[in-house]
N, C-alpha and C positions, 0 to 999 in steps of 0.2 A: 777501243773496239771490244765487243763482249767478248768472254772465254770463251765462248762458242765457236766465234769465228780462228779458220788458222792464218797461220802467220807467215808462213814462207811465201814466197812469189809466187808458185807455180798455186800455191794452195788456193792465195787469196784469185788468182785469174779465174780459177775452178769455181769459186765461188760466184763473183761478178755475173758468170755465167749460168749460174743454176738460177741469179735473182732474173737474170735477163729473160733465163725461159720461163719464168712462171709469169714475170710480170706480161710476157707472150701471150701466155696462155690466157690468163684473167681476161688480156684485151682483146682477146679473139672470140673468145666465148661470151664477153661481154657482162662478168663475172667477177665485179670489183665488192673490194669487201664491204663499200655503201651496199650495192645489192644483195649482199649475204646478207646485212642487219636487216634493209628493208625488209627483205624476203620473210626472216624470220618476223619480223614485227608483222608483219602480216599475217600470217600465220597463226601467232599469236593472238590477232583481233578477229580471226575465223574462228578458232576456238572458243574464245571465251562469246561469240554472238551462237556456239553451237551448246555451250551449255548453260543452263537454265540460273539462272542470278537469285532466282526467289523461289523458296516451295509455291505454286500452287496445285490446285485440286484437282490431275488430271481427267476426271468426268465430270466436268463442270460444261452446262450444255455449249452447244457454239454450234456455227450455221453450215450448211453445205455447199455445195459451188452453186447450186440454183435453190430458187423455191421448192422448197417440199410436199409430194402428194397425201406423203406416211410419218409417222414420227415412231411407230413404234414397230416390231415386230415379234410375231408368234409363232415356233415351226413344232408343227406336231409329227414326229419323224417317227415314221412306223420301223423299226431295225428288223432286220432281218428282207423286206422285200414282201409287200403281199400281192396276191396276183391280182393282175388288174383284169381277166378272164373270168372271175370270178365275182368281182364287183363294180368295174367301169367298164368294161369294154364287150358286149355281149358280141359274140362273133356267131350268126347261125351255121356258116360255112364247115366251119371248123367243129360242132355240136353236128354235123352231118355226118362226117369224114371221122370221128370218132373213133378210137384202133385203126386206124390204118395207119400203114408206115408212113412217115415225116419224108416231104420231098425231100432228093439230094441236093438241092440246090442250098438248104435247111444248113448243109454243114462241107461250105469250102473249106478249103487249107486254113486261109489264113484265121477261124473262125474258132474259136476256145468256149468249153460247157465247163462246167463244175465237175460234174459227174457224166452224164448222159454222152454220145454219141452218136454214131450213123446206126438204124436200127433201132430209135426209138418212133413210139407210134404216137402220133396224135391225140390229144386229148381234150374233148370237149367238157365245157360246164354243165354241171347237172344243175343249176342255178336258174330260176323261174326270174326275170327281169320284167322291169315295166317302163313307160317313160312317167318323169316327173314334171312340172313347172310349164311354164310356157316354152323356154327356151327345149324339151321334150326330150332331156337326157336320161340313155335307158342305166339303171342304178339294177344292182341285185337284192333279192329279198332279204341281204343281209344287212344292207345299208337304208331301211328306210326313213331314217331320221336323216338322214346325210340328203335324203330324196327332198324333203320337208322345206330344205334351204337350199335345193338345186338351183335355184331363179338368182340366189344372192352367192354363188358359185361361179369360176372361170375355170374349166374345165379344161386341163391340157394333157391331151391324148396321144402328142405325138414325142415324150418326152425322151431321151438316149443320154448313155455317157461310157467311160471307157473302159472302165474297170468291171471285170465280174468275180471279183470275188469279197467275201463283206468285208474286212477289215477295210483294207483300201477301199473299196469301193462308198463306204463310210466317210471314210477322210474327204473322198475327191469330192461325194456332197456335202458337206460341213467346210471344207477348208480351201477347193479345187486343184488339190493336190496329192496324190496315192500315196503319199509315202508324209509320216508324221513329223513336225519341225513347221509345219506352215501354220498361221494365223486362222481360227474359225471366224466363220460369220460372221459368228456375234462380236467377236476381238476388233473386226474389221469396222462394222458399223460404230461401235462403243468410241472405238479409237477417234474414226469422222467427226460423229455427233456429243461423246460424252454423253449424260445423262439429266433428266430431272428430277432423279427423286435423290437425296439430299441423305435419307435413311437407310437405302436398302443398295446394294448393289446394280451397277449398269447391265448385267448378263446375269443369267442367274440358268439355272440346269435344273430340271424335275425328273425325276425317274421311276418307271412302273414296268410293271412286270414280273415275271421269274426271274430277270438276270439282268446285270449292266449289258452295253451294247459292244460288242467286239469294238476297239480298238480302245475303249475308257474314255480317258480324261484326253487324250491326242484329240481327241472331238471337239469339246470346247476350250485348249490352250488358245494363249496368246502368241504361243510361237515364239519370233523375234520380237514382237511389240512387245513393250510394256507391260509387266504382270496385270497392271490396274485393269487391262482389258482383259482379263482370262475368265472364262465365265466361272462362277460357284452355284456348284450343286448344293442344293437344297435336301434337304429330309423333308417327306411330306406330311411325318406326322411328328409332335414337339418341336424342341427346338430344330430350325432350320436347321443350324452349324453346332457341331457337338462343341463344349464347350463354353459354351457362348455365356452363360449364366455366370456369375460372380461366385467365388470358394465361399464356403460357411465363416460369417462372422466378419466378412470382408462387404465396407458400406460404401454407396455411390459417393459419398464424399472423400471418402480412401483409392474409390477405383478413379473418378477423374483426378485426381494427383496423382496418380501414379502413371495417367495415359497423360497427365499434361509435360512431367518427367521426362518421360522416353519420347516424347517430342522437342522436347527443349534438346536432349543429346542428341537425336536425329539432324536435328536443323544445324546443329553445331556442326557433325559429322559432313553435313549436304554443302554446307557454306567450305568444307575445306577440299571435298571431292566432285562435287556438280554431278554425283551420280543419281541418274533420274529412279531407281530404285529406291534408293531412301526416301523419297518423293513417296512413292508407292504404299511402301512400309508406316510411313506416319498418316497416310491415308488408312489404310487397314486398321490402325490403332483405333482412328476416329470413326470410323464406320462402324465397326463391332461394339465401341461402346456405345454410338445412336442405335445400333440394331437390337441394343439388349430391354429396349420399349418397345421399337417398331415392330420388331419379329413374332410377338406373342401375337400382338394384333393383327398380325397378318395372318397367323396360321390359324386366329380361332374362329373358324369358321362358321360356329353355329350362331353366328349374329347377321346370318344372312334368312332371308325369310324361305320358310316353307316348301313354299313353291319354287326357288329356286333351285334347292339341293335336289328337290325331288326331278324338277328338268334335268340337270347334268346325272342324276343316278348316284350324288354325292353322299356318303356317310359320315358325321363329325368322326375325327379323330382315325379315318383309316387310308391309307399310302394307297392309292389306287388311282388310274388315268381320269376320271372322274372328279377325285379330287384335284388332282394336279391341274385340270381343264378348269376350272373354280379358281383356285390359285391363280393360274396365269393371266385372269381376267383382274383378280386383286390387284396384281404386279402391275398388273400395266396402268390403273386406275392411281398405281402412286409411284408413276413415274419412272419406270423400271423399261428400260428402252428394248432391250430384245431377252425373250424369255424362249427355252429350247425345252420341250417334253421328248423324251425318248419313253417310248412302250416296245418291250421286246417281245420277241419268240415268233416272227413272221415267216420264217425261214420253212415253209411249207413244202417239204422232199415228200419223196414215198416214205411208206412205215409205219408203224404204229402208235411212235410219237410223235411224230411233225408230218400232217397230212391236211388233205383238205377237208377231212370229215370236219368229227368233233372238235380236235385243238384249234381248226380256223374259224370254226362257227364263234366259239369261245372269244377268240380276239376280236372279231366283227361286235359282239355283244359289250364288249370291253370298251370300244373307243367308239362308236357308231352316235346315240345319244350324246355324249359327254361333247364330243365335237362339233356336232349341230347344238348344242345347248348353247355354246362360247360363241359363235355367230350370233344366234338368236341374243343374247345376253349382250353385245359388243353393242350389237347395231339397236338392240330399244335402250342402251346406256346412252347413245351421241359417241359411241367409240368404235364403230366399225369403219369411218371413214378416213381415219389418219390411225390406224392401223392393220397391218397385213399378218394376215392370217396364211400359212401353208402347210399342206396334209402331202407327207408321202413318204416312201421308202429309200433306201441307196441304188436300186433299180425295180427290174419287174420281175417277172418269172414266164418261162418259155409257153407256147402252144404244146407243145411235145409233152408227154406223160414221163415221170420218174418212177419205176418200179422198184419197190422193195419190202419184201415179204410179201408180195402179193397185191400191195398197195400202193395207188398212184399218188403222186403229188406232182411239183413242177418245177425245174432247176432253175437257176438263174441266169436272167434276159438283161440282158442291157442296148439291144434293137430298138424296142420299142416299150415305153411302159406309161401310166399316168399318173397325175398329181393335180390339184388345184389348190388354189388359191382364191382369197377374199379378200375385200378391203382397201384401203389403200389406194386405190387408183386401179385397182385391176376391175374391168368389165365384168357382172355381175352377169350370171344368166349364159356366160357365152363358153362355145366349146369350139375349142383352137385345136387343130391337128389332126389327121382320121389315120389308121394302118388296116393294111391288108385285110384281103379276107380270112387270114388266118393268123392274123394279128403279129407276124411275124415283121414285115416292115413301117417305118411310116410311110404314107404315100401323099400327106401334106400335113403342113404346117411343122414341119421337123426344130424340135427342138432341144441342143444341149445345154446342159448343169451350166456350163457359164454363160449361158445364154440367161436363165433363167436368174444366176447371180447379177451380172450386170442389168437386169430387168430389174429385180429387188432393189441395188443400188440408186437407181436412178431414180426410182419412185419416192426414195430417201433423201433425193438432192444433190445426188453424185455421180458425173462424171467417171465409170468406173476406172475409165484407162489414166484416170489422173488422182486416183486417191491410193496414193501409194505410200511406201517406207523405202529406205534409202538400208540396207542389210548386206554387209560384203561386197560392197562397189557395186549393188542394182538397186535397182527400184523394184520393189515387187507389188504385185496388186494382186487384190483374192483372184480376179480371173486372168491370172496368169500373160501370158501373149494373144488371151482371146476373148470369146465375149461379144453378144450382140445385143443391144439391148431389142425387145419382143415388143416392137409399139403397137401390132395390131391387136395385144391382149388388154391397152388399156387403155379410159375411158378420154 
């Protein structure tokens, strides 16, 4: 008998009895130690089918749950919020009623402004409108280029979501979720489809303006996916990504040994931990040294003809929404699956410096041309039809005037506002949605951000309620628990 066991009578009965309960137990629970090894060897073989055996290239293209309308996407995101009273939505009602105080109906309890309250007045557009195109959408004299390609436009006027104030309200459109940690768009499609351009990354970010857009980079993270999907901001003028260029005296045949190096130890590191990051990482390596040819090519844009710079309003060599619209159309010509322009300073309050005078004239003249240019340019390329084009902000801006110092502007609306869309499979010419006559509610065709995201998805090939990630015991999807897809906006 082992040392273990004791030796007196009363000791060994005590024993007998301890084996007798357990072997009890085992048989009741059903809990033999074949089933603990099974158990574990299974486990075992769940693990190892959940980590990845072989690097490969996570943007490597691959298919969606159905046939695809779109292959690629373009969001040209106005930050800040610009009013759609001023250049989609002419309201005569409300240009009537002009100072007068804002119904009380304007501000229940449960109903949250930025700034403003009960006791503001009305404010109509001093805005000369026309109608454009067949489909006879009336546009503001600020947008006449925008009028130009109204016909190849899906105009949706009845658009809402939940958040009114920018940061979050940023996130919820980029990611469908107010608060940062969640997957953008782009993360989301890239993740789906992977990519086909070989060169350049799957997401890519452009930025114009005064200033980045409140919330940063939480805009195009990957969240819990995968860094591969995170999108990269671009510089619009040199090199894309600082850095990028080789140190003095260091030769392309020194830099690929040295990126072929740090792969050999990667893949050694990957083979002993299966973490899909090193994955990621030895991707980076190889992308930046293909990008360190592709990149120049891409950015030099004066090998585009004449007449085209002079359409978008592009200058060689200056960071401007113009050029970044020129760009975007590059990206997408070489395989670059969702590309994101942020132009800021829309954020149009009362005052001196963010009004509707001059500083919104300015932004209208900034992005009006360059974005009709990207239509016009998509669709006489053969690439307006398996790419989707979308223009808009993180919501709208109220009927109600903001005063300060004497000067009106318009707080932020998240009721009602607009955006359209091109391409892809969305109806060309057509306008989804109408709101009050004081532009205050929708009164048809009402549409939410995830409404609009599982619209995007599904144009893409996907099922949105089923393109998910498995993150802390859920499955998450960009639109969250909700989500419609918008059939009557496409063709």
């Amino acid at each position: 008998m082992p040392s273990s066991v004791p030796h007196s009578a009363s000791s060994l009965n005590a024993y007998n009895d301890l084996l007798a309960t357990r072997r009890h137990f085992f048989s009741q629970c059903r809990v033999g130690l074949g089933a603990i090894a099974l158990q574990q060897l299974l486990s075992d073989q769940a693990l190892a089918k959940s980590v990845p055996t072989q690097v490969t290239n996570p943007l490597s293209p691959r298919p969606g749950h159905f046939p695809a309308r779109a292959k690629n996407v373009i969001f040209l995101f106005m930050a800040g919020g610009p009013s759609q009273f001023d250049l989609f939505d002419r309201k005569p009602k409300l240009m009537e009623l002009d100072g007068q105080p804002a119904p009380e109906s304007f501000f229940p309890k449960d109903k949250s402004f930025a700034f403003i309250g009960k006791g503001a007045k009305l404010l109509g557009s001093s805005r000369k409108f026309q109608r454009y195109g067949e489909c006879g959408m009336e546009l503001s004299e600020l947008v006449p280029h925008m009028g130009q390609v109204a016909d190849d436009l899906c105009w949706m006027k009845g658009m809402q979501t939940d958040v009114f104030n920018h940061g979050p309200a940023k996130l919820f459109m980029n990611t469908g979720f107010q608060v940062p940690g969640r997957p953008s768009m782009g993360s989301w499609v890239t993740y789906g489809l992977g990519s086909e351009s070989q060169d350049l990354p799957g997401f890519v970010v452009l930025q114009s303006g005064p200033r980045g857009p409140r919330a940063g980079n939480a805009l195009w993270s990957s969240g819990f996916l995968p860094t591969s999907f995170q999108g990269v901001p671009f510089r619009g003028v040199g090199d894309p990504i600082l850095n990028l260029r080789n140190p003095q005296n260091i030769t392309p045949n020194q830099q690929r040994q040295f990126v072929d190096l740090v792969g050999q130890l990667n893949r050694i590191r990957f083979d002993t931990t299966g973490d899909t990051e090193i994955v990621t990482r030895i991707n980076a390596y190889e992308m930046a040294y293909r990008m360190q040819s592709s990149a120049p090519d891409l950015m030099n844009t004066s090998s585009e003809p004449v007449n085209v710079l002079e359409r978008y309003g592009a200058k060689v060599g200056e960071n401007s929404f113009a050029n970044n619209c020129l760009l975007a159309r590059r990206l997408i010509e070489r395989g670059v699956r969702f590309v994101q322009l942020y132009h800021t300073d829309w954020d149009d309050h009362g005052g001196p410096g963010a009004n509707l005078g001059a500083p919104f004239v300015q932004r209208c003249l900034e992005v009006d041309r360059p974005a009709a240019a990207l239509i016009h340019d998509l669709k006489q390329n053969g690439l307006l039809d398996e790419t989707i084009v979308v223009f808009g902000g993180e919501f709208g801006r109220t009927p109600m005037g903001e005063l300060r110092e004497g000067i009106a502007g318009r707080d932020h609306h998240i009721n009602a506002f607009t955006m359209w869309a091109a391409g892809g499979g969305f109806r060309a010419g057509h306008i989804h949605g109408q709101t009050d006559e004081l532009g205050y509610h929708v009164t048809e065709g009402a549409m939410h951000v995830h409404d609009l995201h599982a619209t995007l998805l599904h144009l893409l090939g996907f099922d949105h309620e089923k393109l998910t990630y498995r993150f802390q015991g859920r499955d998450f999807r960009l639109t969250d628990v909700h989500g419609k897809v918008q059939h009557t906006l496409l063709t």
